[in-house]
C-alpha positions as CSV (number, residue, x, y, z in Angstrom):
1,X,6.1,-32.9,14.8
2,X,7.1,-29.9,12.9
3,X,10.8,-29.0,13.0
4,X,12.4,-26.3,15.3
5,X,12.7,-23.0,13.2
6,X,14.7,-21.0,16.0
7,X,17.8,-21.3,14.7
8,X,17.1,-20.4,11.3
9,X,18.1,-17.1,11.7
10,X,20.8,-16.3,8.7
11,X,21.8,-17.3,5.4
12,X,23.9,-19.7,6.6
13,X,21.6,-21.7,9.1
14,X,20.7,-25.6,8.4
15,X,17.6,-25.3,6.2
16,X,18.6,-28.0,4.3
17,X,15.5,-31.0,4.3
18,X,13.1,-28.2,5.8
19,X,9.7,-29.5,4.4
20,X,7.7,-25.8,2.9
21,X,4.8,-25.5,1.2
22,X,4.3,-21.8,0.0
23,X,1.0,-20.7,-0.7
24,X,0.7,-18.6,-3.4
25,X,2.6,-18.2,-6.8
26,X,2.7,-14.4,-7.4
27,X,6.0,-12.6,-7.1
28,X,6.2,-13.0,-3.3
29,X,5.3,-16.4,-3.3
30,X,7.7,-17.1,-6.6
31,X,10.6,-15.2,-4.7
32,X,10.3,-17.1,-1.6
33,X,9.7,-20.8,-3.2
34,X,12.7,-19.9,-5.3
35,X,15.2,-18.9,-1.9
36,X,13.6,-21.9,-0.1
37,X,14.8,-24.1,-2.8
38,X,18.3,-22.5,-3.4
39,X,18.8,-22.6,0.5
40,X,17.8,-26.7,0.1
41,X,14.1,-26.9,1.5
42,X,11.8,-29.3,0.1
43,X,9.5,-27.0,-1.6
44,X,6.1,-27.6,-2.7
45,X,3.9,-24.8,-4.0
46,X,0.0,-24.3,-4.2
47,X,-1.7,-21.8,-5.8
48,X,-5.7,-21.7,-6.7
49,X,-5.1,-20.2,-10.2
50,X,-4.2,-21.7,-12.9
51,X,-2.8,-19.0,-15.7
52,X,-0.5,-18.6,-18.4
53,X,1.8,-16.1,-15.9
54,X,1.6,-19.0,-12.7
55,X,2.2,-21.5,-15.1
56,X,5.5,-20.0,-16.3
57,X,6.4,-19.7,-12.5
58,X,5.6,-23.1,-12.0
59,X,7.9,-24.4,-14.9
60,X,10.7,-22.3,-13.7
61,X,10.4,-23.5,-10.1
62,X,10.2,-26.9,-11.3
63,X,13.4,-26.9,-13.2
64,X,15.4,-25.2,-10.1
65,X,14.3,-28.2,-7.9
66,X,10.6,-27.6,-6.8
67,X,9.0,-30.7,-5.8
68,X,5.9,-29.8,-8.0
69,X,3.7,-26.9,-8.3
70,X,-0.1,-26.8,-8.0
71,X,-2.0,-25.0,-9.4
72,X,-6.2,-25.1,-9.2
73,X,-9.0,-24.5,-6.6
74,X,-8.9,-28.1,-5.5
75,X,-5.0,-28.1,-4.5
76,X,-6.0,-25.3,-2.2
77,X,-8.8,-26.3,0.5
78,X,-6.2,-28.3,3.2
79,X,-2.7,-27.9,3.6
80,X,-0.6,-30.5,1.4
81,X,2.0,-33.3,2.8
82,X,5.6,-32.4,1.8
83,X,7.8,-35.1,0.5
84,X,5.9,-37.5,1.9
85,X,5.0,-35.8,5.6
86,X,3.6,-33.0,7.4
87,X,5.3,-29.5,6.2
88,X,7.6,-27.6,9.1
89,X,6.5,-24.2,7.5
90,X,4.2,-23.0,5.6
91,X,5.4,-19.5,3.6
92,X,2.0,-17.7,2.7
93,X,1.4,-14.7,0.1
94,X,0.0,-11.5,1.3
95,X,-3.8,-12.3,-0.7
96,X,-4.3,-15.2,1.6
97,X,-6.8,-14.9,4.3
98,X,-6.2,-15.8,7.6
99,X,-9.0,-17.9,7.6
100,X,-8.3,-19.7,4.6
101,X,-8.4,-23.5,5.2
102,X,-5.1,-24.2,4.1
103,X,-3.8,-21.4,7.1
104,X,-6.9,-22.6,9.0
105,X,-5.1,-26.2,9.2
106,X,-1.5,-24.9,9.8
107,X,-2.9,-23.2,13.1
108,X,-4.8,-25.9,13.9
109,X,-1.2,-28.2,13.2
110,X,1.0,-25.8,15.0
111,X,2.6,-25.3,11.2
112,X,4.6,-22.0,11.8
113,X,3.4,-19.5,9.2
114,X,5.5,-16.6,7.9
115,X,5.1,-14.0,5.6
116,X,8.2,-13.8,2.7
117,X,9.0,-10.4,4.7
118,X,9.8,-13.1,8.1
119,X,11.6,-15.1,5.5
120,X,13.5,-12.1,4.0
121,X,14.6,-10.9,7.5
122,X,16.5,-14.2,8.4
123,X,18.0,-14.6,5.1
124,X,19.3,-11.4,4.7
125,X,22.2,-11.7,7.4
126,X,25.2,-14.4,5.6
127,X,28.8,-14.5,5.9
128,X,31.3,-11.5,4.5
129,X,28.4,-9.1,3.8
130,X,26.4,-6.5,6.4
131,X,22.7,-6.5,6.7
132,X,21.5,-3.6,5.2
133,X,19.4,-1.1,7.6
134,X,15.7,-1.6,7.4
135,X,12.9,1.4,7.2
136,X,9.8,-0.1,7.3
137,X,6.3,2.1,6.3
138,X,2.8,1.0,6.5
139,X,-0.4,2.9,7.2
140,X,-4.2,3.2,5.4
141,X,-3.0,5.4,2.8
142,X,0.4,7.1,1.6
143,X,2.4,3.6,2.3
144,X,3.5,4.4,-1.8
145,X,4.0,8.0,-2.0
146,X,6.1,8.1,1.4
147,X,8.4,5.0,0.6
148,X,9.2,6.7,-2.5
149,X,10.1,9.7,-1.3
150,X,12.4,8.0,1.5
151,X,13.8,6.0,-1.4
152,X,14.9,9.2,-3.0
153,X,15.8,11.3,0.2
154,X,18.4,7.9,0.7
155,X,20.1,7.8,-2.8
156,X,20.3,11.3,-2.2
157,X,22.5,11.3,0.9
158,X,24.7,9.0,-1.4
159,X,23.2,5.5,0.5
160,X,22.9,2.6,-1.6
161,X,19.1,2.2,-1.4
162,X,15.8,0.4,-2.8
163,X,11.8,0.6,-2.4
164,X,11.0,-2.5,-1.9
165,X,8.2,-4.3,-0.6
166,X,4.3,-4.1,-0.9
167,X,5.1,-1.2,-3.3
168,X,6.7,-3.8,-6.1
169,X,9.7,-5.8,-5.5
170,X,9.7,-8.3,-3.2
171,X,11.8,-8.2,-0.6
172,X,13.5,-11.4,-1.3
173,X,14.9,-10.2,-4.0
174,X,16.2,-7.6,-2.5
175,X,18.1,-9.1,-0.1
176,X,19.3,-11.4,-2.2
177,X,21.3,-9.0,-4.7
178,X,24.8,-10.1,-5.2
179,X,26.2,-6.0,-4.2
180,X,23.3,-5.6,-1.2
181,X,22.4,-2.1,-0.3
182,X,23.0,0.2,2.7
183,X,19.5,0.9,3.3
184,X,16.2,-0.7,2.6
185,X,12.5,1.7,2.5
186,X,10.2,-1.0,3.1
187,X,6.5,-0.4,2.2
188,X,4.2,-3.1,4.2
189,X,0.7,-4.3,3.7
190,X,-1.2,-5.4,7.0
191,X,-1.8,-9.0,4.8
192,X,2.6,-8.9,5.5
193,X,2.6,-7.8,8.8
194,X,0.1,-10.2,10.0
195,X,2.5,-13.4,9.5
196,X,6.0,-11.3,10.4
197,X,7.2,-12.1,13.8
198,X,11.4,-11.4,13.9
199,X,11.5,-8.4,11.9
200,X,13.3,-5.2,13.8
201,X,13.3,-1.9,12.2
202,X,16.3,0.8,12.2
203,X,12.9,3.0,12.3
204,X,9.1,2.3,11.6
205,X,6.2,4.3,10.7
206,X,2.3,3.9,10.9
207,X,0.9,7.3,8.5
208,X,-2.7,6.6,9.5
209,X,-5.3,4.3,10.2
210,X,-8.8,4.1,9.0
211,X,-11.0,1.4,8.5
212,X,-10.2,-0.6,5.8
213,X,-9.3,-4.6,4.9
214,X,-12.4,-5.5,7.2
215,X,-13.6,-8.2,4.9
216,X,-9.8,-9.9,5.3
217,X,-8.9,-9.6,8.6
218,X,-12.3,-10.0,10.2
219,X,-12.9,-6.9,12.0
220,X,-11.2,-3.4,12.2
221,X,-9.5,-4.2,16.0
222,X,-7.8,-6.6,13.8
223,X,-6.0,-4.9,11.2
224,X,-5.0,-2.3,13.4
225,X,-3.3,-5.2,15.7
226,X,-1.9,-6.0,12.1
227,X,-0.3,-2.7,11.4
228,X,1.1,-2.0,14.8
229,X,3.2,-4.9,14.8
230,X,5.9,-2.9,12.6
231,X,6.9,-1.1,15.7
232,X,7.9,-4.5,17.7
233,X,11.8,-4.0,18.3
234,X,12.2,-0.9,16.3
235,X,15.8,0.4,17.3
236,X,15.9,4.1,16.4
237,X,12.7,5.8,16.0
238,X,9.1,4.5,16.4
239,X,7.0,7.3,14.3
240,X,3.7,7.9,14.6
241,X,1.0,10.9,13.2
242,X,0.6,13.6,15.4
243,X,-2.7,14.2,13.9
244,X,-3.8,10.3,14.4
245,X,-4.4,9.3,18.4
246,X,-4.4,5.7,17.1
247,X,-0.6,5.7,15.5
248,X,-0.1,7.7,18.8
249,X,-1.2,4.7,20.8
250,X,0.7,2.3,18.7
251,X,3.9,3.9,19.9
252,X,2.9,4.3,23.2
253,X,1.8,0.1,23.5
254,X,4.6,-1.0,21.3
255,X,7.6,-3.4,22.8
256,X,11.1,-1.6,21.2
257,X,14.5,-1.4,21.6
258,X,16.0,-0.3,24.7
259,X,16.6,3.9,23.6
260,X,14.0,3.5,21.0
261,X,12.4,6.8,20.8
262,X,9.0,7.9,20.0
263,X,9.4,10.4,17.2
264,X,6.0,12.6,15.8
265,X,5.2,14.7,12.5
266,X,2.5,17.1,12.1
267,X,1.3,19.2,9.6
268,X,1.5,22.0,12.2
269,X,4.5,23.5,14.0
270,X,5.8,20.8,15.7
271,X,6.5,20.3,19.9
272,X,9.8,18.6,21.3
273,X,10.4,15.3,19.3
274,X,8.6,16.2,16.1
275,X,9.0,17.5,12.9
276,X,6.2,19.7,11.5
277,X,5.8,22.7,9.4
278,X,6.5,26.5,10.1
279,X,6.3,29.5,8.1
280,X,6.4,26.9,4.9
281,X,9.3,25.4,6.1
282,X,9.3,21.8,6.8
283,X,11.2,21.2,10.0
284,X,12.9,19.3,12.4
285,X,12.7,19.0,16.6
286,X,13.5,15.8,16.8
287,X,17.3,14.9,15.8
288,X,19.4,18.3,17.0
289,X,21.0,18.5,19.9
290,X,19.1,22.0,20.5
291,X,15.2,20.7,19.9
292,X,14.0,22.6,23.4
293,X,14.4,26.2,21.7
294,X,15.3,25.5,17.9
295,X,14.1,23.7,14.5
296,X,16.2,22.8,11.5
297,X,15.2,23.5,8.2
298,X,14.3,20.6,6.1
299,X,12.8,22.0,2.9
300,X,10.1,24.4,1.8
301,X,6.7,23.5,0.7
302,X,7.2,24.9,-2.9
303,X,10.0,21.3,-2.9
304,X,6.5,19.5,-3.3
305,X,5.5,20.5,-5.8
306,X,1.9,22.8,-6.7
307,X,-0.4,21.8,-5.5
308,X,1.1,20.2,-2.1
309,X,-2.0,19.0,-0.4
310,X,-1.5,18.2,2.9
311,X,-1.7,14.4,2.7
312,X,1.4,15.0,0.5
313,X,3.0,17.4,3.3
314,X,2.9,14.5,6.1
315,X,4.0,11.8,4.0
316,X,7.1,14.2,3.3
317,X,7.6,14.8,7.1
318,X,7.5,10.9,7.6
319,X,10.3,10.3,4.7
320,X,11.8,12.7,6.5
321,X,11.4,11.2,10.3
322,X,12.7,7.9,8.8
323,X,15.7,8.9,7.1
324,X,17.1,11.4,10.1
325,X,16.9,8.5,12.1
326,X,20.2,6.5,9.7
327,X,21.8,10.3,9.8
328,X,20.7,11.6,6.4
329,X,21.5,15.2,6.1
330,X,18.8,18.0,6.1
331,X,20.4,18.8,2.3
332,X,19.2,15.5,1.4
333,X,15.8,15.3,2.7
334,X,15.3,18.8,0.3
335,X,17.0,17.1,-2.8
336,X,15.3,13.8,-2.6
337,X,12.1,15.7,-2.0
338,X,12.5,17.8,-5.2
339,X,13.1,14.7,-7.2
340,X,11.2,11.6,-6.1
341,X,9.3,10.3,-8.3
342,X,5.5,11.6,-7.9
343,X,3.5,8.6,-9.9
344,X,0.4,8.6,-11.6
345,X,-3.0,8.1,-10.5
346,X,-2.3,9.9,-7.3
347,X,-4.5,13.9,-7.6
348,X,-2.9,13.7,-11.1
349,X,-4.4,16.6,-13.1
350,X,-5.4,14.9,-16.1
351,X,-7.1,18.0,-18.0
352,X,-8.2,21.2,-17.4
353,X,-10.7,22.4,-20.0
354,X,-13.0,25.9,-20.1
355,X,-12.4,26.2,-15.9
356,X,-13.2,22.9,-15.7
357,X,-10.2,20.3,-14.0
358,X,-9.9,16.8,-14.5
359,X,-8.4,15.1,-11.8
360,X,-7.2,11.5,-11.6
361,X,-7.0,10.1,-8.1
362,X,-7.9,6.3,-8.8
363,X,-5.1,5.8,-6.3
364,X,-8.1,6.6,-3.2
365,X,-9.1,2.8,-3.2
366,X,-10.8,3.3,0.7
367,X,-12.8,6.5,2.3
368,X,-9.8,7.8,4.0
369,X,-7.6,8.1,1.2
370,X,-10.8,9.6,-0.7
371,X,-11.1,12.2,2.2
372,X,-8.0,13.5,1.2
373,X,-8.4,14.3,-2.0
374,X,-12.0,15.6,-1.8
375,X,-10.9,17.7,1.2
376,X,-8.4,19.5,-1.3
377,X,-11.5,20.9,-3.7
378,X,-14.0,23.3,-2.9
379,X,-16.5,22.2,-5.6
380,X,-16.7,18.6,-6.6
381,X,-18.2,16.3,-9.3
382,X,-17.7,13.0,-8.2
383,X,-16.8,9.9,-9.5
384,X,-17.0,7.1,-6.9
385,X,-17.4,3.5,-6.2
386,X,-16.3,-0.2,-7.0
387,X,-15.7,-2.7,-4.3
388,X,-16.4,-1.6,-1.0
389,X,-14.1,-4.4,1.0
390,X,-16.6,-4.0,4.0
391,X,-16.0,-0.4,5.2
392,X,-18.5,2.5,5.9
393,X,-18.8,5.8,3.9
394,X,-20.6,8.0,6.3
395,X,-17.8,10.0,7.8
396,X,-16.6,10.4,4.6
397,X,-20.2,11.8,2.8
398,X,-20.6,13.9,6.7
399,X,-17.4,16.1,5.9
400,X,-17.5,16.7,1.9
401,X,-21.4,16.7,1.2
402,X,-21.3,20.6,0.9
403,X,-18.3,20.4,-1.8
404,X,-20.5,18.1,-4.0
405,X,-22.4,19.0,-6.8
406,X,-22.5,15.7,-8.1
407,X,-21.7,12.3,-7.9
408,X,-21.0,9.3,-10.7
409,X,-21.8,5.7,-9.4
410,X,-19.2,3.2,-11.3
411,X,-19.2,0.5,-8.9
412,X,-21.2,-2.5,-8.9
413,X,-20.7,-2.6,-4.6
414,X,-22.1,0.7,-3.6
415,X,-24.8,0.0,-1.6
416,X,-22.8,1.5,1.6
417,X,-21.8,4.4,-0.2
418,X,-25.4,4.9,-1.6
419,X,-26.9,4.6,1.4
420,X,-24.1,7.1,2.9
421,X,-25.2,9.6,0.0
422,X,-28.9,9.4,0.9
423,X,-28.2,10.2,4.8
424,X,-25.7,12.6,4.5
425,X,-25.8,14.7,1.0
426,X,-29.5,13.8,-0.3
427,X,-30.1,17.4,-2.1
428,X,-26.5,16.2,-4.1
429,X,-27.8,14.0,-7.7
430,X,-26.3,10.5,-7.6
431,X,-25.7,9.4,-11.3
432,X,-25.6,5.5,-11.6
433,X,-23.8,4.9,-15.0
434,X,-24.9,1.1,-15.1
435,X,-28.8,2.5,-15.2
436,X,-28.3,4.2,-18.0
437,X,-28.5,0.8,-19.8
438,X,-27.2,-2.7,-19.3
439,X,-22.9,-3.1,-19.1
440,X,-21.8,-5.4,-21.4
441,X,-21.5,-9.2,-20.2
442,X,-17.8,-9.9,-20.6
443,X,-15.2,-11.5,-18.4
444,X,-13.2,-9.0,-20.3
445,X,-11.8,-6.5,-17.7
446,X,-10.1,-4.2,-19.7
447,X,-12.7,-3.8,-22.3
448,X,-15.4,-3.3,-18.9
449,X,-13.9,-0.9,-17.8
450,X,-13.2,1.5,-20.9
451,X,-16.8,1.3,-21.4
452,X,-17.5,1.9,-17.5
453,X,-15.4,5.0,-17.3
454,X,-16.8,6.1,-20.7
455,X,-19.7,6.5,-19.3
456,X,-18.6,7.9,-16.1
457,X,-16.8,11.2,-18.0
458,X,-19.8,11.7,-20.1
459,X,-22.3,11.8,-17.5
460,X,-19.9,13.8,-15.0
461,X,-19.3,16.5,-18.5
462,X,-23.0,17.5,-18.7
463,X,-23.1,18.2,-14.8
464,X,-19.8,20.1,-14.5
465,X,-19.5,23.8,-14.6
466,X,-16.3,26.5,-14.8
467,X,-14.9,26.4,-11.6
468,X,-16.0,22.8,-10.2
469,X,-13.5,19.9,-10.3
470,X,-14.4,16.2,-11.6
471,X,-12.3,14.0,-9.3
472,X,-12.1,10.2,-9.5
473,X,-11.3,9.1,-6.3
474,X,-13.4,6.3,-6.0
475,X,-13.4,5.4,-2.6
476,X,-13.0,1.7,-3.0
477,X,-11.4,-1.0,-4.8
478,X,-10.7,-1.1,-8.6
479,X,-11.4,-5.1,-9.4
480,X,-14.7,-5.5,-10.1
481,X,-14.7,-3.9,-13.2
482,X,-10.9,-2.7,-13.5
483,X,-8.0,-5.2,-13.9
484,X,-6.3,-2.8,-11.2
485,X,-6.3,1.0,-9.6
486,X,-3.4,2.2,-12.3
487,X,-6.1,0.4,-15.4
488,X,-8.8,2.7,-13.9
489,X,-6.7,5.9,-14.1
490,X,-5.6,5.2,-17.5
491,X,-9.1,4.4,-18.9
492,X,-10.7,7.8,-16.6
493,X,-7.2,9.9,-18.5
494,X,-8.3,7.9,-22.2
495,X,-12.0,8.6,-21.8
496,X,-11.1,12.7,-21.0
497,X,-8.8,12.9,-23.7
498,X,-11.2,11.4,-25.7
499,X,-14.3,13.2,-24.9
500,X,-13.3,16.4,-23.1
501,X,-9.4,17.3,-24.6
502,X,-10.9,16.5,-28.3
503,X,-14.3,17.3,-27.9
504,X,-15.9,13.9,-28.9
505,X,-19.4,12.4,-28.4
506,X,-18.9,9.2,-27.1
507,X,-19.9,5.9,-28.7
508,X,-23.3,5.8,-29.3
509,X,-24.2,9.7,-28.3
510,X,-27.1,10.9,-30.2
């Protein structure tokens, strides 16, 4: 019989003996065996790759006090015995499947499953130090951009702060800095939220939703389930997207805090409760005293940056709705706005040669984050495609096929989007790189993909004219021929310089 986790709620709690196996040994799954086993669980680790980077991890965890480390396809299909019985907990990384057998058998065991962000939250309160205050962010798209931005609108306002997260450090680690922090921005995946039960937000925020993730959580309803969960026992401010009726809903079903309020942005002028945009002036109704019959000033548009696209212009209202809710300043919310850290791969002009701009985007990995760059160009030379991850391009194709001139195929899972292109835009030329003549054969990412998006800027060069934009925002995932998104931009930014900037013919030209 598994043991009782209840009273595992701090630092401090009895977790000595606790029998864990953590599944999965990237930096989530690394952070968590390595608490568990400075906290005095029995910790045993299984992970179904075997590389040079896990195997580092493993050797570390093993010196600390890990009972062993697995590594390899055939540690992974059932859930392991811990020091000789069944585990009380099992601590699962964000890439594993609910219906993996090894979570599969937990469920089936009534083994307690938690995400290292359920972990994180009853670790973080110990004796002689505050919990720091939690902002949590999740949505389709913008999770990134807007935890950024809240990052910098805190550290602004003079908070001790840290993005933290899905967007890079785990959480873990976080909490478990010697000097702590007054305030954390907290980017969450659904794959976190599904196996988080005890977290409660100062404030919470769902951007968007659109379909995306089908393939891992077995069916849209689901991931949306998934992603509301981050309002459960919000204290402050449960935000949602004025502009989205499901974040609206989200709020309206969620179980908070007594005085929790229900807080909106819009890219329009805003009602009672929101914070929008008037005049160029983003704005708040939601935190004065006088929101019936007055806004406060917040920043200007021009604080964004040119060009702000309107994606860009929630995600600041959200940073914004967030950080009013610990009692950042309205000076603040400007500075940290003017100085957050904007990224690459995200609308990133990369050239802009004889009329013609470049523009890398590989950050679009799904439709709806595609949607908002194409929506931002009025004539478009497409570069689209890689691994689909179940979801449907027809809206998508429905509301930009009159901005298209062209699109580049690069994916090697684009029979959705193909068939999307045939319904919807079938006067626009699709241009499928890989039929040009075979890819190489190599399990040699990087070098695939140079060659891949070699090809792609080549064949988008002889179709684009002065005035059109080539955008690669490829509507899908990066990995089946890209080690990751940021490798795609990099090799699309390589290949322009390369053939557009310095004017070369590409390998093999004639």
């Amino acid at each position: 019989m598994p043991r009782d986790l209840s009273s595992l709620t701090r630092w401090e709690s009895d977790w000595a003996g606790l029998r864990v196996v953590v599944a999965g040994l990237g930096l989530s799954g690394f952070a968590a065996a390595d608490t568990l086993i400075e906290l005095g669980a029995r910790v045993l680790v299984v992970d179904g790759t075997d590389n040079e980077d896990h195997r580092g991890r493993a050797d570390t965890l093993k010196i600390v006090g890990a009972l062993d480390v697995r590594l390899g396809t055939e540690h992974t299909a059932t859930l392991p015995d811990v020091d000789g019985g069944r585990p009380d907990l099992l601590v699962v990384s964000p890439g594993w499947r609910p219906s993996h057998p090894v979570l599969t058998q937990a469920r089936a065991e009534s083994v307690p499953i938690w995400s290292e962000i359920e972990l994180a939250w009853r670790v973080q309160t110990r004796e002689g130090r505050p919990a720091p205050q939690w902002l949590c962010i999740t949505g389709t798209n913008g999770k990134t951009t807007t935890v950024t931005m809240t990052e910098e609108i805190l550290r602004q306002a003079g908070l001790r702060a840290v993005a933290c997260g899905n967007v890079g450090t785990p959480v873990l680690d976080v909490v478990r800095e010697p000097d702590g922090y007054d305030v954390l921005a907290v980017e969450l995946s659904s794959f976190q939220l599904e196996h988080t039960y005890s977290l409660s937000p100062v404030a919470s925020v769902v951007l968007n939703l659109a379909e995306d993730h089908v393939d891992w959580h077995g069916s849209f309803e689901a991931y949306a389930a998934a992603k509301a969960k981050i309002h459960e026992r919000a204290q402050v401010a449960a935000i949602y997207n004025a502009e989205d009726l499901a974040t609206v809903k989200m709020v309206e079903d969620a179980d908070v805090v007594d005085g929790c309020r229900a807080i909106g942005f819009t890219t329009q002028v805003p009602a009672v409760s929101q914070l929008g945009v008037v005049d160029g002036l983003l704005v708040d109704r939601a935190y004065i005293e006088q929101r019936q019959s007055s806004a406060a000033e917040l920043a200007t548009l021009e604080d964004l940056g040119d060009p702000a696209p309107r994606h860009t212009v929630a995600n600041a209202l959200a940073a914004a709705a967030l950080t009013r809710a610990v009692g950042v300043p309205a000076t603040a919310v400007q500075e940290g706005l003017r100085h957050y850290d904007r990224g690459e791969h995200r609308i990133q002009v990369v050239a802009d040669v004889d009329g013609v701009r470049w523009i890398d985007d590989s950050k679009a990995t799904n439709p709806h984050a595609a949607h908002a760059s194409l929506s931002a160009f009025p004539s478009i030379v497409w570069i689209a495609g890689g691994l689909a991850k179940g979801v449907e391009y027809e809206d998508l194709i429905r509301s930009h096929a009159h901005q298209l001139r062209a699109v580049v195929l690069i994916g090697t899972d684009d029979a959705a989007l193909v068939a999307a292109l045939a319904e919807h835009a079938p006067d626009v030329p699709v241009l499928d790189i890989a039929e040009q003549s075979p890819l190489p054969a190599t399990a040699d990412k990087s070098a695939l993909g140079n060659e891949v998006m070699r090809r792609a800027v080549a064949t988008a060069l002889e179709r684009a004219r002065s005035g059109d934009t080539v955008l690669m925002a490829p509507a899908s995932a990066s990995m089946d021929q890209f080690v990751s998104y940021a490798h795609r931009g990099k090799a699309f930014a390589t290949a322009v310089a390369d053939q557009v900037v310095n004017g070369q013919e590409p390998d093999g030209a004639e």
